[in-house]
Each structure stands twice: as C-alpha cells, then as structure tokens.
C-alpha positions as CSV (number, residue, x, y, z in Angstrom):
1,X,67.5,58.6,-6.1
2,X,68.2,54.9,-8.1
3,X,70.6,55.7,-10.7
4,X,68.6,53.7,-13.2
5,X,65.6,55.2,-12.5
6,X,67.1,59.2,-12.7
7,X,68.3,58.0,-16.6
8,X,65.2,56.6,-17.6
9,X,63.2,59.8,-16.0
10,X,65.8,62.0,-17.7
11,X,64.8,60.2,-21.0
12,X,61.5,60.1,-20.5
13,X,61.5,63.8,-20.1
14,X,63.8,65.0,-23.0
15,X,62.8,66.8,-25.6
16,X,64.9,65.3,-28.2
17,X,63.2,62.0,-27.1
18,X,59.6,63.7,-27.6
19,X,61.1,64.9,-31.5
20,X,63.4,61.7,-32.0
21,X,62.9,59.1,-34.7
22,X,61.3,56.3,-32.3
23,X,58.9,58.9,-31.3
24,X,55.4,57.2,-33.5
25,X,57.1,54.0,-33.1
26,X,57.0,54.9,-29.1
27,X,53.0,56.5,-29.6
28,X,52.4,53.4,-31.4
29,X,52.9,51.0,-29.0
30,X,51.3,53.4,-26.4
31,X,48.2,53.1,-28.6
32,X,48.1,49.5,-28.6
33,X,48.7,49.3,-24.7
34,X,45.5,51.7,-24.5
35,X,42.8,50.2,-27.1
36,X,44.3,46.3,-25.7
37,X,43.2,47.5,-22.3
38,X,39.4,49.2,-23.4
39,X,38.6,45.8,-25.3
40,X,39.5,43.7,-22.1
41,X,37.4,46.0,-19.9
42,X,34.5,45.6,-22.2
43,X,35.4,42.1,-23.0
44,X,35.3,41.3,-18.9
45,X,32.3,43.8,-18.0
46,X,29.9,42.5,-20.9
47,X,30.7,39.0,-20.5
48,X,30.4,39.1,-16.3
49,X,27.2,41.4,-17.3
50,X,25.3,39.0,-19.7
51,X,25.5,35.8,-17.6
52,X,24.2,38.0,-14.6
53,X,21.2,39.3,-16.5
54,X,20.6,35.8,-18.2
55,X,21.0,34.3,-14.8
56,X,19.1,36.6,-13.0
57,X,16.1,35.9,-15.3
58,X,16.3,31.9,-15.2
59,X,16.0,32.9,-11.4
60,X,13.0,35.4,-11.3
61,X,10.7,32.0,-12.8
62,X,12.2,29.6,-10.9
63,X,14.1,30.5,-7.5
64,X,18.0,29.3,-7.3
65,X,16.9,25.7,-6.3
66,X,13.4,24.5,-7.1
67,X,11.4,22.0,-4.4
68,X,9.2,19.2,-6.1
69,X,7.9,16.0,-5.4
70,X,9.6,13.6,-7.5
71,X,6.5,12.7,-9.3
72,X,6.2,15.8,-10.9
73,X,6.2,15.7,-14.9
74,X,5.5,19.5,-16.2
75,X,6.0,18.2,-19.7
76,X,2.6,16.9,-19.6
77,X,1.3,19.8,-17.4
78,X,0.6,17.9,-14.2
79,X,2.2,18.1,-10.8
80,X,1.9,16.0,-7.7
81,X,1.3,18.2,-4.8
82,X,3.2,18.8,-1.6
83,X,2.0,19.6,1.5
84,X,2.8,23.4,2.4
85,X,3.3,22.4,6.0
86,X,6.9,21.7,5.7
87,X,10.0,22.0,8.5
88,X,11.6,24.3,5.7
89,X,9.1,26.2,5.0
90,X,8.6,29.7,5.4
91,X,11.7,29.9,6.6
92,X,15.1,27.3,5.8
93,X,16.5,27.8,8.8
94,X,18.4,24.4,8.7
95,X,20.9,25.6,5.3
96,X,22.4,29.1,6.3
97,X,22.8,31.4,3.3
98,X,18.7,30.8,2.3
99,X,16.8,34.4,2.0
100,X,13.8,33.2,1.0
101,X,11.0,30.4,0.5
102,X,7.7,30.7,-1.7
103,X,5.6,28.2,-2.6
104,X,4.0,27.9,-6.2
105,X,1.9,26.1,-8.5
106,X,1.4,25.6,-12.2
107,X,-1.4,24.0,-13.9
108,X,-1.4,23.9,-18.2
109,X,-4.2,25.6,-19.9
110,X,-5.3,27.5,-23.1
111,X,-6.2,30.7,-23.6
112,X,-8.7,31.0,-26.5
113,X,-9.8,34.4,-28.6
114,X,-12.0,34.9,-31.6
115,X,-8.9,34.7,-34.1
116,X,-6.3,32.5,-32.1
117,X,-5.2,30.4,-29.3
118,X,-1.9,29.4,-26.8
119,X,-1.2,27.2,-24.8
120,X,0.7,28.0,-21.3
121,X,1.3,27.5,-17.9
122,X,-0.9,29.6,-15.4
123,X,1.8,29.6,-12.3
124,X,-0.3,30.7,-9.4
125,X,1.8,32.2,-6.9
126,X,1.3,33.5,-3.1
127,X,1.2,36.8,-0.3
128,X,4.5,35.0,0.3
129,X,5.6,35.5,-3.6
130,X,8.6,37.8,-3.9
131,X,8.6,40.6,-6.7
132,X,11.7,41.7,-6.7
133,X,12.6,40.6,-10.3
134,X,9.4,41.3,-11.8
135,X,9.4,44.9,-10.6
136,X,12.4,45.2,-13.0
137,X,10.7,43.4,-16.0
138,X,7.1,45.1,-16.0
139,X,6.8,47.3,-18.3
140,X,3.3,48.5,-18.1
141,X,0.4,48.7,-15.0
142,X,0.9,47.7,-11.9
143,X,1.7,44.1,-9.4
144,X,-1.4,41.7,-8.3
145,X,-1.6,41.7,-4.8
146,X,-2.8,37.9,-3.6
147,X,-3.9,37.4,-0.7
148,X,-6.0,34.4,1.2
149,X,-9.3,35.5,-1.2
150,X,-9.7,35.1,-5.2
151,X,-8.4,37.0,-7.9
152,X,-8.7,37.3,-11.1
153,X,-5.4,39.6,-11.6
154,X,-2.9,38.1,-13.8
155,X,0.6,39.8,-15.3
156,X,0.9,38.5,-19.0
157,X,4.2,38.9,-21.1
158,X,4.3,41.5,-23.8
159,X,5.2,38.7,-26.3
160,X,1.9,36.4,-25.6
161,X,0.2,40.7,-25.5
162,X,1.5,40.7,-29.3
163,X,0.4,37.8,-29.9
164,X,-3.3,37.6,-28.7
165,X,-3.8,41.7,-29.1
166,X,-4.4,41.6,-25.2
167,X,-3.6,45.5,-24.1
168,X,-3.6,46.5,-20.4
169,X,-6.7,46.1,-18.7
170,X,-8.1,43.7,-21.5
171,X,-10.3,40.4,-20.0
172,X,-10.0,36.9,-21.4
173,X,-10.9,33.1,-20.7
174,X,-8.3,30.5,-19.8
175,X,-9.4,26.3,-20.5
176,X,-8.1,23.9,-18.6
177,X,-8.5,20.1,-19.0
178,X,-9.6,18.0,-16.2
179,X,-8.0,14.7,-15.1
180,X,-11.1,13.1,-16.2
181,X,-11.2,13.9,-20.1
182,X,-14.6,13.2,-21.0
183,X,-15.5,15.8,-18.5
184,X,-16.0,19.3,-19.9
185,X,-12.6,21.6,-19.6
186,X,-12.7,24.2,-16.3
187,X,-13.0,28.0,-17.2
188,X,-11.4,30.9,-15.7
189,X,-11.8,34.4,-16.2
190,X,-8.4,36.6,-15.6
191,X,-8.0,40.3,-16.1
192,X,-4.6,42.1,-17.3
193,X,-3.5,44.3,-14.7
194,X,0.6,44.1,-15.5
195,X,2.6,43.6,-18.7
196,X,5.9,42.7,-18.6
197,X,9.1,41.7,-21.0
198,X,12.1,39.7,-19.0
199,X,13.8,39.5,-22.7
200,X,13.6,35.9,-21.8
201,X,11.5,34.7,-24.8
202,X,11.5,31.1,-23.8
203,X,10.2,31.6,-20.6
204,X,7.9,34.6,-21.6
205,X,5.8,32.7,-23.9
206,X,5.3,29.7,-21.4
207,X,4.0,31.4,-18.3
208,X,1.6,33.5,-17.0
209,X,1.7,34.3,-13.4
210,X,-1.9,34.1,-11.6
211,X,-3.5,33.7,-8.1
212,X,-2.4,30.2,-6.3
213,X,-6.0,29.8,-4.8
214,X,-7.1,28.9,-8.5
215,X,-4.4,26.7,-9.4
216,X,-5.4,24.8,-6.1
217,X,-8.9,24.8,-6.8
218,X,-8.6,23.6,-10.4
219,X,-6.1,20.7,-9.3
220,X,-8.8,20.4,-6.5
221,X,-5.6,20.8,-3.7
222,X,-6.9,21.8,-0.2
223,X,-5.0,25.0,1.0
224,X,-2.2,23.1,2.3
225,X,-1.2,22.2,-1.1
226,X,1.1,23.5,-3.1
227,X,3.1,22.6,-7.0
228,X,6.5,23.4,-5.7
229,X,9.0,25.8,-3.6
230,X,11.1,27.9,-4.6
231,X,14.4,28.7,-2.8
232,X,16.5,31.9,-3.1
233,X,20.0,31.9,-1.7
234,X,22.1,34.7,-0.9
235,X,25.2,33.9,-2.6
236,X,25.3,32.6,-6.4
237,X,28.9,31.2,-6.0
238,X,27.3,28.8,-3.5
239,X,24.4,27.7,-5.7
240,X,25.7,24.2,-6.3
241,X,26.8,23.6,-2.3
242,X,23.6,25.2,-1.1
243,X,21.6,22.5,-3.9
244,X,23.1,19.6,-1.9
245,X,22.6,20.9,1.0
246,X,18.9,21.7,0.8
247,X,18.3,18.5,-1.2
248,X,20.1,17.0,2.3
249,X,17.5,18.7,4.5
250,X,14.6,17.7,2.4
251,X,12.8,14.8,3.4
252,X,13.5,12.0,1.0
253,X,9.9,12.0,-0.8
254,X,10.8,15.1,-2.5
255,X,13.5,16.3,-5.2
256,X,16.4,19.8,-5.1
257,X,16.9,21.1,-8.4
258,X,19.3,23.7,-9.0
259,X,18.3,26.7,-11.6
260,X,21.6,25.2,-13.8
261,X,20.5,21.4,-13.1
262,X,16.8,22.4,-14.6
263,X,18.5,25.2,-17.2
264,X,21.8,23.1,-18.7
265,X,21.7,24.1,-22.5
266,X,21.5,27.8,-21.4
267,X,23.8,28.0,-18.5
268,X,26.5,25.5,-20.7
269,X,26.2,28.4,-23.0
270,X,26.7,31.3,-21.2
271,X,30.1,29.5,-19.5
272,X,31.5,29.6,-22.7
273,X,31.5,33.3,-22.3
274,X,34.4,32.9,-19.9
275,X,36.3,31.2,-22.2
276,X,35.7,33.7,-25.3
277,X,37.2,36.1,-22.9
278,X,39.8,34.8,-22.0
279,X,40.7,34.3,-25.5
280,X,40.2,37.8,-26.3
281,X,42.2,38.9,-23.2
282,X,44.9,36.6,-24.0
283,X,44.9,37.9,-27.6
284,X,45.0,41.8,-26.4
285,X,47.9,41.1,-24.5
286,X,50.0,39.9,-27.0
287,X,49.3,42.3,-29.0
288,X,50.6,45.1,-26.5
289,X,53.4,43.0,-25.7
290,X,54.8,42.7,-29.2
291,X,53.7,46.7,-29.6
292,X,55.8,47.0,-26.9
293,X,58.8,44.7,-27.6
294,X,59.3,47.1,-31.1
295,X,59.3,50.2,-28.9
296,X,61.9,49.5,-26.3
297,X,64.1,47.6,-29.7
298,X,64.0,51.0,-31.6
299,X,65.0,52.9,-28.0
300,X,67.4,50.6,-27.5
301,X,68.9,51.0,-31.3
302,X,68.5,54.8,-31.3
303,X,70.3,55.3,-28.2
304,X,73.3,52.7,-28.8
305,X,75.9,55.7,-27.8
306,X,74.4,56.6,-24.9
307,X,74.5,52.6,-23.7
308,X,78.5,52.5,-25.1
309,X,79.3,55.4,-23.3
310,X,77.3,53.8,-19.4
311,X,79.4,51.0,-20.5
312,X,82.6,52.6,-20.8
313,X,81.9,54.2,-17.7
314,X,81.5,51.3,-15.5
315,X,78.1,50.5,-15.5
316,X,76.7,47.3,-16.1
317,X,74.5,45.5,-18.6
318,X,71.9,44.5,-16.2
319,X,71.9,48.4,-14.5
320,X,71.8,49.7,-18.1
321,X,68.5,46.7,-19.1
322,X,67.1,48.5,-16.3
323,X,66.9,52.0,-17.6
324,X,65.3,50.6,-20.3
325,X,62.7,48.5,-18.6
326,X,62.3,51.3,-16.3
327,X,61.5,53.8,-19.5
328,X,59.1,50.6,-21.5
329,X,57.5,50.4,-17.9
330,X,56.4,54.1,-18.1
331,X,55.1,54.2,-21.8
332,X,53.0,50.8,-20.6
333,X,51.5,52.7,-17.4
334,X,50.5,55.7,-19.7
335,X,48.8,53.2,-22.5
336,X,46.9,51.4,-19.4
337,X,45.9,54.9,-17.8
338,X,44.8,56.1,-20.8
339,X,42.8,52.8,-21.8
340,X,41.4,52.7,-18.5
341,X,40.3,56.1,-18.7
342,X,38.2,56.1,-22.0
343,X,37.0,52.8,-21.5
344,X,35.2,53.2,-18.1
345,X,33.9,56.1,-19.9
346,X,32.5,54.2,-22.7
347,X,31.1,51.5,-19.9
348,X,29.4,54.1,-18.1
349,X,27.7,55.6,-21.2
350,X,26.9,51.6,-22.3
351,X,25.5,51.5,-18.5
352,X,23.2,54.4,-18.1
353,X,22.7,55.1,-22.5
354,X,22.6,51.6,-23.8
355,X,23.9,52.9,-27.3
356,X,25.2,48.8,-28.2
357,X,21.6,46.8,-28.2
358,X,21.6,42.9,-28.8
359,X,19.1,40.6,-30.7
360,X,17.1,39.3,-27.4
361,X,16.3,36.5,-29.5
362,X,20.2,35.4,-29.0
363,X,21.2,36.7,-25.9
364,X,18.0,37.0,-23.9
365,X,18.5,40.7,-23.2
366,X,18.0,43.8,-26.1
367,X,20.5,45.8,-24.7
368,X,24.3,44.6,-23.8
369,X,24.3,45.3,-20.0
370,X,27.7,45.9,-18.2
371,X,29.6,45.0,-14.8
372,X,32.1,47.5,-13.7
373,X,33.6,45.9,-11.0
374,X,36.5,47.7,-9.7
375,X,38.8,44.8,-8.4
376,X,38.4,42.8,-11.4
377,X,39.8,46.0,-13.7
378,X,42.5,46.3,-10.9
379,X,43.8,42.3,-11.5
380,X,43.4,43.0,-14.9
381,X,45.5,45.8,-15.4
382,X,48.3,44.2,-12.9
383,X,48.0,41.2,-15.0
384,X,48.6,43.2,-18.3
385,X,51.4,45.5,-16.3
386,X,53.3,42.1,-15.4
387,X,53.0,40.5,-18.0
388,X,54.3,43.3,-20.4
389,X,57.6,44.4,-17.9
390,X,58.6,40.5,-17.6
391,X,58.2,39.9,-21.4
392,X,60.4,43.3,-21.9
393,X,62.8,41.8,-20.0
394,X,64.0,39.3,-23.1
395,X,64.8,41.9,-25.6
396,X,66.7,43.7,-23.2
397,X,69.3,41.5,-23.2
398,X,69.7,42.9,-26.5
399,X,72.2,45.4,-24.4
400,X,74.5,42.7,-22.8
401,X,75.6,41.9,-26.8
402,X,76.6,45.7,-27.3
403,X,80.1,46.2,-27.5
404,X,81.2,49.9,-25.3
405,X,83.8,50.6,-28.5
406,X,81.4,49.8,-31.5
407,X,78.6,51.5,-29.7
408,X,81.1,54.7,-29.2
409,X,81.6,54.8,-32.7
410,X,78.3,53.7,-34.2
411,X,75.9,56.1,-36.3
C-alpha cells in the first residue's frame, strides 16, 4: 500500500480526529463542498432547462429555419406566395440532418364579439402539419385534423380564451381585409375545438392556428400555394450550419431564416444564461476552495508533531504534503457525494413536483423546468475535484517551512 496514502487513511479513520479540535472546522468545509455542488447542479440543469423550453417554443410556431419569398412583409399582414411544388419539398433530401417540411400560411384578421375585439394572425396549416409541440401545450379538447376539405376547427390560446370569454366549443367570426379596401372585409366562421398555453405570451396572443385551405382562399392562392415552409432539423447544435445550407439549396427567389435570425432579442437573452452560470459556478468554487484551504491549515497546525516526528524519521516534505492532500482530497469527495446526492434529489422533485414556479411573463414558462444530464454533472464535479486538490496543493507547502525539532517540541 502507498505509504502516504496508509497515513492519511489512518487519520481519516481515527477517532481522536473525529473528537479533535479541527473537527467543525473539517465539517465546515465539508458543508461548503456539498451546498457549492447542489447550487451548480441547479445552476447548470435550470439554465440548460430554460433555453430548451424557451427554444423549443420559438420552434413549435415557426420550425428551426423558416422558408419565404423575400417579398414577404408580416408586419403589415401580407405575404407573397410560393409555389408548393418545390425540389425541397416534402422531403429536404439535398441538406442531411432535415426531419421534416410543412408548409404554412398566415393571413391578418380580427376577431370581433359584442364587448371587444383582436387583432391576429390566422396561420392555416396542413395534413402535412406536425403536432408534436402542440400536443404538449394544449391544455383543453382535442387536435384539428385538416385534410384536402374545409374546416372550420381552429385551436385558440388560453390567453386570447381570457380575453374574448371564448370557452371550448364556443363559435365566433374572424374579418379580414381585402387587398382592395373599398371592398367589404371577408368573413369566416371558426369553431374552438382545442385550447392551449405554450407560456409563450408573445406568440400566444398573435396566432391562431386554422385550416390552410382558407388562408388560400382568402389570399385567393390556387392549391399550389402556400405563405411559407417550415424546416425542422434534427440537431439544434447545427441550426446555424444547416441555415446556410438550406438557404444554399433554395433557389435564389426565396429567403432561409433561422428561428435565432427571426427571434434575436429573445435568444441574445437566453445566452446570457450561460454566462450567469458560469459566474455562479465560478463563485461556488471558490468558495469550497477557500472552505477547504482553512481545513487542511488547521490539520496541518493541529498535527505539527506528527509532521516533526515523519520528518525526523526520514520522510520528506513533498511525501508528508501528500498525506495531507491525500486526507483534504477525501473530505472534498465526501462534500461532492453528498452534494450530489441531495441535489439530484431536489432536481428530481423540481422535475416531476414543480414546487419553484416562475413569472411566465419573464421567462416564458410558469414552472422552472430542469435538465439532468449526467455527463455534464460528471465534468462538473471533476472540474470542482481538480480544481480544489491543485489549489490545496499551495498551502501545503506550508509543511516544507516546519522545522522536525520545533515541531517535536511544539504544543
């Protein structure tokens, strides 16, 4: 067995250790290594967690990268068609990496009732419209189902619900202008058969999605034409590579727009989170570290006789540092065991309970949603470990300065 190593377990395990003076200093610092570690993990898994969900929501609306003719101008509610007959279109199979291709419309129009009004999008989507998000926002009733005839089913968000007293099932008349504006506006009767709340309030109150067929009939689009595509990829980390490269394979009448390119004030906002974290990791850290620097001074103080006496028997500083790096190594694993411990226990009850809720006016979402992902808590408890045994290593050198006689002697 490594001499050092048999000390610092024989330490470690003596009871006059467990009773000694440095003992709270030594529970201390244990403490500090454990609640630095649970406010990383939550730190990591609710930062990772909100730019997902707030990501995730930006892409239910629009797709990853968003296909439009370049004479598009939604801010005054009109958009130039494309033709749906398209070499990328139903499937991309020129960019690898691209799951799926839908093709959309919006058209701007109001939705009047006896005691109010608003003024929205009616985005008309597809059979080739893919639910996946929505089935995670909708909240009450059921999906439309579109298909090549007319419908009148339309999901509505809870907030506009609220707003205009619609409740599940509830009928009501959408106006929209024509091109032509001394022409009477165009009416359209919808029916509520879903409900939902994405916790994204800015896009909740701006859309409601609706049958294509009469977004192409009120623009007075043939079949073949369509607002815009939108692009799912498989990989997020590849969003901006896969942008160029769809935008390379489109043909040159018509415009790629990433989700963060049509998004920037929100996604510039939810980078920052990174950098809060780190902050707050960086910050935990030292604070274990200096916890820990006082622990392994006082061991080193309290056992001054024991280090003149190694001393005066041969051994050597560094062999003696050692002992002690070996024993501050220890009380470091046992703070990051049991930090890591309570706090995936907390994350799991945050995951599955929701106990810490958020203003979704803020943060897009009401409750704080969590990432536990298992190599990023493994990196961050190496990078805590390492950190802590090669900043130990400086006060150790405390030893070197010792003198075997004084140390003898010293009370």
């Amino acid at each position: 067995m490594n001499f050092e190593f048999f000390i610092a377990k024989r330490l470690i395990s003596a009871q006059s250790y467990k009773s000694s003076v440095s003992a709270p200093i030594i529970k201390i610092g244990v403490l500090a290594i454990a609640i630095s570690t649970i406010v990383m993990l939550f730190a990591v898994a609710i930062s990772v967690g909100l730019q997902q969900k707030i990501r995730d929501k930006a892409v239910a609306f629009n797709g990853h990268i968003t296909i439009s003719n370049f004479d598009t101008n939604l801010s005054e509610g009109a958009q130039a068609p494309i033709k749906k007959t398209q070499l990328f279109y139903p499937e991309f199979k020129e960019v690898a990496g691209i799951t799926h291709v839908q093709a959309v419309a919006q058209k701007f129009g109001i939705i009047r009732t006896e005691t109010d009004f608003e003024g929205l999008f009616l985005k008309g989507v597809g059979n080739d419209y893919n639910w996946q998000y929505f089935k995670e926002f909708l909240i009450q009733g059921t999906l439309p189902n579109y298909s090549e005839s007319y419908s009148d089913e339309v999901l509505i968000s809870e907030h506009l619900a609220k707003r205009l007293l619609f409740k599940l099932g509830d009928t009501f008349q959408m106006y929209f202008l024509k091109s032509d504006s001394s022409s009477p506006p165009s009416i359209r009767k919808f029916k509520i058969v879903g409900i939902f709340n994405s916790g994204f309030e800015e896009l909740d109150q701006t859309f409601l999605i609706g049958d294509l067929n009469h977004v192409q009939r009120l623009n007075r689009w043939s079949k073949d034409q369509v607002g815009q595509f939108e692009v799912f990829i498989q990989d997020y980390e590849d969003l901006e590579a896969k942008g160029l490269e769809v935008y390379a394979e489109t043909p040159s009448t018509l415009n790629a727009q990433t989700v963060k390119q049509k998004y920037p004030v929100i996604f510039d906002w939810i980078a920052i989170f990174d950098k809060n974290t780190y902050g707050i990791i960086a910050m935990m850290i030292l604070v274990g570290v200096i916890n820990m620097i006082t622990a392994l001074l006082v061991l080193i103080l309290e056992r001054t006789q024991m280090i003149g006496i190694l001393k005066a028997l041969g051994s050597r500083s560094w062999s003696i540092q050692k002992v002690f790096i070996y024993t501050a190594s220890y009380l470091a694993i046992t703070g990051l065991i049991l930090g890591n411990g309570i706090g995936l226990l907390l994350l799991f009850v945050q995951k599955h309970l929701s106990p810490i809720t958020l203003n979704p006016s803020v943060y897009y979402v009401s409750k704080a949603p969590v990432d536990i992902n298992l190599w990023t808590i493994l990196c961050l408890n190496l990078l805590t470990f390492t950190i802590c045994v090669l900043v130990l290593i400086i006060p150790s050198y405390l030893i070197a300065k010792i003198a075997p006689v004084k140390a003898i002697k010293f009370d």
